[in-house]
C-alpha positions as CSV (number, residue, x, y, z in Angstrom):
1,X,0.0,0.0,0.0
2,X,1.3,3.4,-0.8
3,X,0.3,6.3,1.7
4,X,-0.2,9.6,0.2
5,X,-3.2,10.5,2.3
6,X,-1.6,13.2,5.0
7,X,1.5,14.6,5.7
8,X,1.8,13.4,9.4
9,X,1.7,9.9,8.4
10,X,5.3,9.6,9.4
11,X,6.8,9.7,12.7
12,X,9.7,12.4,12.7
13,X,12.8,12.8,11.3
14,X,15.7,11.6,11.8
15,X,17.6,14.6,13.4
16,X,14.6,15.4,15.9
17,X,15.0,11.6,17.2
18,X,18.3,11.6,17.8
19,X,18.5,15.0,19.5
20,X,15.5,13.6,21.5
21,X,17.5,10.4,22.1
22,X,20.8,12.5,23.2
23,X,18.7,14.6,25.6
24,X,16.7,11.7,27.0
25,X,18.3,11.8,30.5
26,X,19.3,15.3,31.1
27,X,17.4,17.8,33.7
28,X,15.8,21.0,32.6
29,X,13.4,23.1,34.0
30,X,9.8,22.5,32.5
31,X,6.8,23.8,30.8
32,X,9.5,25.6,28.3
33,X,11.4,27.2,30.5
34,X,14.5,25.0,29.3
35,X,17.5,26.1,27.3
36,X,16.4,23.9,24.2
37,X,13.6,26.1,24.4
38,X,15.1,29.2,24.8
39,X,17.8,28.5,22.2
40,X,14.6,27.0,19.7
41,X,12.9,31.1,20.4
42,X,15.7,32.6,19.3
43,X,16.5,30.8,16.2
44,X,13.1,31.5,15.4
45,X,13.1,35.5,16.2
46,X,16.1,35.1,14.0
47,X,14.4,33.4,11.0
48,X,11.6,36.0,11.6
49,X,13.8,39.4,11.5
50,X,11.7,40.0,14.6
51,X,14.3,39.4,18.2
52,X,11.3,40.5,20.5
53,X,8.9,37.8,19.4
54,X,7.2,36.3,22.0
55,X,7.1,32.3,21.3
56,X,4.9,29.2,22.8
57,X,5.0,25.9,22.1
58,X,2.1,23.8,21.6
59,X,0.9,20.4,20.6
60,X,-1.4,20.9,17.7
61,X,-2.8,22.9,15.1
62,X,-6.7,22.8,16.2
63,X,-5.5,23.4,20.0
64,X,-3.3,26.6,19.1
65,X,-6.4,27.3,17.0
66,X,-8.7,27.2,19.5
67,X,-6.2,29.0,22.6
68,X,-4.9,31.4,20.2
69,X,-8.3,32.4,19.3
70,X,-9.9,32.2,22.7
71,X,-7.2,34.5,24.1
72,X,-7.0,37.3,21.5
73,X,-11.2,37.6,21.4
74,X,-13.5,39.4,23.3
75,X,-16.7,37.2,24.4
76,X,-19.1,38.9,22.1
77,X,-16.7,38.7,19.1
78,X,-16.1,36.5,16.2
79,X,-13.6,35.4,13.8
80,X,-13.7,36.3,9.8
81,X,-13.0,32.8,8.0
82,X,-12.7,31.1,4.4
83,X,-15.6,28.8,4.4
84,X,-12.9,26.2,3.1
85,X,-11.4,27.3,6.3
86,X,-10.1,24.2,8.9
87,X,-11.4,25.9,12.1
88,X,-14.8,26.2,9.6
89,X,-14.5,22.7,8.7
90,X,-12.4,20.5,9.8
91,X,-12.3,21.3,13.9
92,X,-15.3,19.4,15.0
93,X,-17.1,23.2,15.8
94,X,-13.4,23.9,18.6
95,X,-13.5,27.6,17.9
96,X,-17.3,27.5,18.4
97,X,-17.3,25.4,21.5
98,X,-14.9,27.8,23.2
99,X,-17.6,30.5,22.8
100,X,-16.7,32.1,19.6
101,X,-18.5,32.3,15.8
102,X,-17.3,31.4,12.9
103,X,-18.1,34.4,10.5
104,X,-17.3,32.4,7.1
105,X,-17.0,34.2,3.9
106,X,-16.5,33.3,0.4
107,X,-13.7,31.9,-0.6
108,X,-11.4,31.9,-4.1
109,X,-9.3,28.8,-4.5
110,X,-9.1,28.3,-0.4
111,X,-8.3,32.0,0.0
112,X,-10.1,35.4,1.7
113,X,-10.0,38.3,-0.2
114,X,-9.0,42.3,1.0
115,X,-12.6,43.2,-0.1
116,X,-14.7,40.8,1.2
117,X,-13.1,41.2,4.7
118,X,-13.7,44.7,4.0
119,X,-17.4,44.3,3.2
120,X,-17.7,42.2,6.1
121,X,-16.0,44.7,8.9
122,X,-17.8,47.8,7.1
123,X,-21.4,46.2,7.3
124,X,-20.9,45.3,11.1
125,X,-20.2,49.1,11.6
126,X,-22.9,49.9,9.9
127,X,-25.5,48.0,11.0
128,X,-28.1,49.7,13.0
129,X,-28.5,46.5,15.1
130,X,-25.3,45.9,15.4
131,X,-25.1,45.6,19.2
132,X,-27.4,42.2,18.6
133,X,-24.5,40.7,16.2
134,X,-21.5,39.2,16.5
135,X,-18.9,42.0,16.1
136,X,-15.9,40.8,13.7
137,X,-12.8,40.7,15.8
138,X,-10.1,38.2,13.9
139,X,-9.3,37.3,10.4
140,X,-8.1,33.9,10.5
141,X,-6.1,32.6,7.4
142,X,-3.9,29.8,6.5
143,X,-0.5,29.6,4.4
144,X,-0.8,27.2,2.5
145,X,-4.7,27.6,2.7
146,X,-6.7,24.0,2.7
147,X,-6.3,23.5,-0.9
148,X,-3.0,23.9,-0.9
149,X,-2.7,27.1,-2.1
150,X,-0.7,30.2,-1.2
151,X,-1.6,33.9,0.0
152,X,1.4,36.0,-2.1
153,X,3.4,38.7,-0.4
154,X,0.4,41.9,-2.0
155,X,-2.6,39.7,-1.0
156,X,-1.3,39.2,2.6
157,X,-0.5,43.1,2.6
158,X,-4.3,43.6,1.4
159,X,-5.5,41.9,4.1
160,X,-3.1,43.4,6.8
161,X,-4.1,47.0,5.7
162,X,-7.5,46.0,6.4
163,X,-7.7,44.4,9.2
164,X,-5.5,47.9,10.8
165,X,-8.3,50.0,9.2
166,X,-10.8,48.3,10.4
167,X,-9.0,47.3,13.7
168,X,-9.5,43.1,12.9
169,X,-6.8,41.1,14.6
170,X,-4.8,39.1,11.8
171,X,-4.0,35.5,12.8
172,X,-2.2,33.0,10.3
173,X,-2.4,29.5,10.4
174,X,0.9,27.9,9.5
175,X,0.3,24.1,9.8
176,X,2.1,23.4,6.6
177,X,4.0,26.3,6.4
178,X,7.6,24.8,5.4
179,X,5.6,23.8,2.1
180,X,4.6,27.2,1.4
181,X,7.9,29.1,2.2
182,X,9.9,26.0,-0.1
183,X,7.7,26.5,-3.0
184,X,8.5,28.3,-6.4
185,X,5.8,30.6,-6.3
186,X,5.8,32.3,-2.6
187,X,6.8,35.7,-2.8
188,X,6.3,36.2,1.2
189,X,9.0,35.5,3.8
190,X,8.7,35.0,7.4
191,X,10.2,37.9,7.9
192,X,7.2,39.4,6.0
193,X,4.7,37.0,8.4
194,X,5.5,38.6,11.2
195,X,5.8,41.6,10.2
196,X,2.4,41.6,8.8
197,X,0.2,39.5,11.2
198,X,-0.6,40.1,15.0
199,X,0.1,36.2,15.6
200,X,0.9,33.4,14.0
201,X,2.4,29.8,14.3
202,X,4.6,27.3,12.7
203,X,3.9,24.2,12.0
204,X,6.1,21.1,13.3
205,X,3.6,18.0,13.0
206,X,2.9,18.6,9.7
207,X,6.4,19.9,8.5
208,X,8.8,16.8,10.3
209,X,8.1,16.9,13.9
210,X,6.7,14.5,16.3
211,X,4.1,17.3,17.1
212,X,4.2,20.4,18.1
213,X,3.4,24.2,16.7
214,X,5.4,27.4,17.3
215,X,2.9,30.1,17.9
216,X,4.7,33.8,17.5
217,X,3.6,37.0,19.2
218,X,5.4,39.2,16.8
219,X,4.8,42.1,19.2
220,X,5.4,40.7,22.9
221,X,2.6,41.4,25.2
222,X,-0.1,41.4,22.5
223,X,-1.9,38.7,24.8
224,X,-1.0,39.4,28.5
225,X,-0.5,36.3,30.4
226,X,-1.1,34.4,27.6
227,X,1.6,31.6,29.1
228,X,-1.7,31.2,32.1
229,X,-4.1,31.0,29.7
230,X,-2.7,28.4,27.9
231,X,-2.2,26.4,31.3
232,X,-5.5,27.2,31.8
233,X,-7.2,25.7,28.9
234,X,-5.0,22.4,29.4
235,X,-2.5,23.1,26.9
236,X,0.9,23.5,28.6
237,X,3.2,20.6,28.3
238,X,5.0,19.7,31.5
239,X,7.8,18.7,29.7
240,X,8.0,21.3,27.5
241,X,11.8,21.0,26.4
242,X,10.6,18.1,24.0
243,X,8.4,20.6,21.9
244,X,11.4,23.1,22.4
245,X,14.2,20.2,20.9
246,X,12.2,19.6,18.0
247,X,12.1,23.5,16.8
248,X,15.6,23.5,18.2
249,X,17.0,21.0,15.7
250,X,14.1,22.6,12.7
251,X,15.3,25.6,12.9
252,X,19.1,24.6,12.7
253,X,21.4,24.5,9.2
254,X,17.7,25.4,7.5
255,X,16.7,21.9,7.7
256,X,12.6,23.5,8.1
257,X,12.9,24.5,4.4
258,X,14.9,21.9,3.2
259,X,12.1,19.2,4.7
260,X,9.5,21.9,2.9
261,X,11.5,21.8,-0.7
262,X,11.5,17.8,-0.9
263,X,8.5,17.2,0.2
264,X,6.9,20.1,-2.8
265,X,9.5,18.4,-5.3
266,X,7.7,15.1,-5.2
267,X,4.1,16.9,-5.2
268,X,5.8,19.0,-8.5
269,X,6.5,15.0,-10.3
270,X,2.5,13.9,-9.2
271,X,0.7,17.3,-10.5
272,X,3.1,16.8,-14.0
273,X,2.0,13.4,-14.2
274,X,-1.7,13.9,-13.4
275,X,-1.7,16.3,-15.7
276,X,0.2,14.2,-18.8
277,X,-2.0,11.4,-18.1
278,X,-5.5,13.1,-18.5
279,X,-7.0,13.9,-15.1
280,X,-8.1,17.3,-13.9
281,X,-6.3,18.9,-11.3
282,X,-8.8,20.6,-9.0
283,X,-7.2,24.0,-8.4
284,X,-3.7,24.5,-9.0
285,X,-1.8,24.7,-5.6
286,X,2.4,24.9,-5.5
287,X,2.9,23.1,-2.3
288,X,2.8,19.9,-0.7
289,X,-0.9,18.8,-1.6
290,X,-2.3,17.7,-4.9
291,X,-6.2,17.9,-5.8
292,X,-7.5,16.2,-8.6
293,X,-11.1,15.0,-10.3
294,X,-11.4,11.1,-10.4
295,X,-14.3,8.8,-11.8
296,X,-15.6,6.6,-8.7
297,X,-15.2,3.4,-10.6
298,X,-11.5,4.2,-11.4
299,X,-11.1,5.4,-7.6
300,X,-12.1,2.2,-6.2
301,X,-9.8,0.5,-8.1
302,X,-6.9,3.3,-7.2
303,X,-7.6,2.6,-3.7
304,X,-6.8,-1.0,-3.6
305,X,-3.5,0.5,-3.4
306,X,-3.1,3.9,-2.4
307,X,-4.4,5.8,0.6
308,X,-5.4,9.0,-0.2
309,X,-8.4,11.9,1.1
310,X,-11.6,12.3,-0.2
311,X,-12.0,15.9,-0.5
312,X,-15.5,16.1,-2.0
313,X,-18.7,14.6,-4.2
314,X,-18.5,15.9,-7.8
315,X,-21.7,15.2,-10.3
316,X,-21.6,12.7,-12.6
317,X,-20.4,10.0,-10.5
318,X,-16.8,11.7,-10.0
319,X,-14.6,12.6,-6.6
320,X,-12.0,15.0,-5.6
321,X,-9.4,13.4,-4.1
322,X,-6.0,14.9,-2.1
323,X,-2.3,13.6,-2.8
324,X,-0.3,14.7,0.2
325,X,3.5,14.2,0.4
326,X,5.8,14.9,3.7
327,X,9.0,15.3,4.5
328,X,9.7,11.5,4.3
329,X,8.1,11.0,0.8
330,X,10.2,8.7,-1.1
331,X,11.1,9.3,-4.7
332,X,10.1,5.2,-5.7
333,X,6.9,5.6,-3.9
334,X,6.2,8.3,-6.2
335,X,7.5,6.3,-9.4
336,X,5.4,3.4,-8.3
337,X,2.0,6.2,-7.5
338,X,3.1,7.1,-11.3
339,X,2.9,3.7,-13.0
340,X,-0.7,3.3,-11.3
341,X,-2.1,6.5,-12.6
């Protein structure tokens, strides 16, 4: 069976494990407050042109979803979404059940646009009844968005310019991030990121670590005591040095983008050969994930031996379906996924 459906398949690699394994049986200080930590923040701050980040680590992207979220909002204000959005669709309502809306709008190829966030904010103000509605609050995006596409360096300056004119908060979900950063087409830096968004966090489960997420306060402070609230909503790790290692050793020699380049290279090979072959890609993302349009009957037989996601229900008896390659994608995996297209 080949396995192409997620890009957390995969335990970690190779470098995180045996940093983890040489650092087994020393003592540190928990909940972060170790020097693997500490030296994991500032390679980060460095990465990020930004030395006064603020930095916590956390296990996963739905939980720094939901904490981030929770901690930035006021209780009668929402967050501005892409209905294609994960914390729209694919958190099991976590955003909701921490006491927050959803405010989804429409979305173009997985992404918001300046306007409609604009639309959005203005009609709140201008609503007569406004004090009976959810005021907008956030702007939640994701780079790469959920299908795989990417927010270049003028649209995420679009949307930072509004959300200050309209005083939004701008959060960025970076899951996948090292596949967006490695790819071809990005045009914005994490330099840019930080300087652009009020919060935003790294992704390590999905990018080559055993878990973990990096969320950056670009502007230290922005949450006070944000350290208790994430204690308080049951999402401090004790033994925090074992996120902190992992970003340590990500962050080192540029292996983050290296594990983002390789992992796009192979997802490059499959769209080329989709495309050669006959079948329609979906939408045309650059990064690690590959949409394309499938007949059921050939899907069933494709599945005998490839895992892969079901996206969505197309007329005429057809699927969209998700190719997702990692960090530890290997080159004959993708010959073999090749041959059976």
């Amino acid at each position: 069976m080949l396995w192409f459906a997620s890009d957390y398949m995969e335990g970690a690699h190779p470098s995180i494990l045996e940093k983890l394994l040489e650092t087994n049986l020393c003592h540190t200080a928990g909940y972060g407050g170790d020097e693997y930590s500490q030296a994991a923040r500032e390679k980060i701050r460095a990465a990020c042109q930004c030395p006064d980040a603020e930095i916590h680590f956390l296990a996963g992207g739905t939980q720094a979803n939901a904490v981030v979220i929770a901690a930035m909002l006021a209780p009668y204000q929402g967050v501005i979404a892409p209905e294609t959005g994960h914390i729209n669709v694919h958190e099991a309502g976590a955003i909701e059940a921490g006491g927050h809306k959803v405010l989804s709008l429409p979305q173009q190829n997985g992404k918001l646009r300046a306007e409609d966030i604009g639309q959005c904010a203005g009609a709140y103000a201008g609503d007569a009844n406004r004090d009976h509605i959810v005021m907008p609050g956030m702007v939640y995006i994701s780079q790469p968005t959920e299908y795989g596409t990417i927010y270049s360096l003028e649209e995420l300056e679009d949307i930072s310019r509004t959300c200050r004119r309209y005083g939004l908060k701008l959060f960025l979900d970076g899951a996948r991030l090292a596949y967006a950063l490695a790819c071809r087409e990005n045009t914005a830096s994490l330099a840019d990121i930080a300087r652009l968004c009020d919060v935003f966090y790294i992704g390590g489960t999905k990018c080559g670590a055993l878990f973990g997420e990096a969320v950056v306060f670009p502007k230290p402070g922005t949450v006070p005591h944000f350290f208790s609230i994430v204690k308080q909503m049951g999402a401090l790790l004790a033994k925090g040095r074992i996120a902190g290692i992992q970003f340590d050793v990500l962050f080192t020699d540029g292996l983050y983008r290296k594990i983002g380049k390789a992992a796009v290279e192979q997802a490059d090979r499959i769209r080329a050969a989709l495309r050669e072959k006959g079948y329609q890609l979906y939408c045309e993302g650059p990064t690690n994930q590959v949409f394309f349009e499938i007949g059921n009957d050939k899907l069933r037989r494709l599945s005998d031996s490839v895992q892969m996601s079901f996206m969505e229900a197309l007329p005429g008896n057809r699927s969209v379906m998700r190719f997702a390659t990692s960090w530890a994608t290997d080159e004959k995996d993708v010959d073999r996924l090749i041959a059976l297209l």
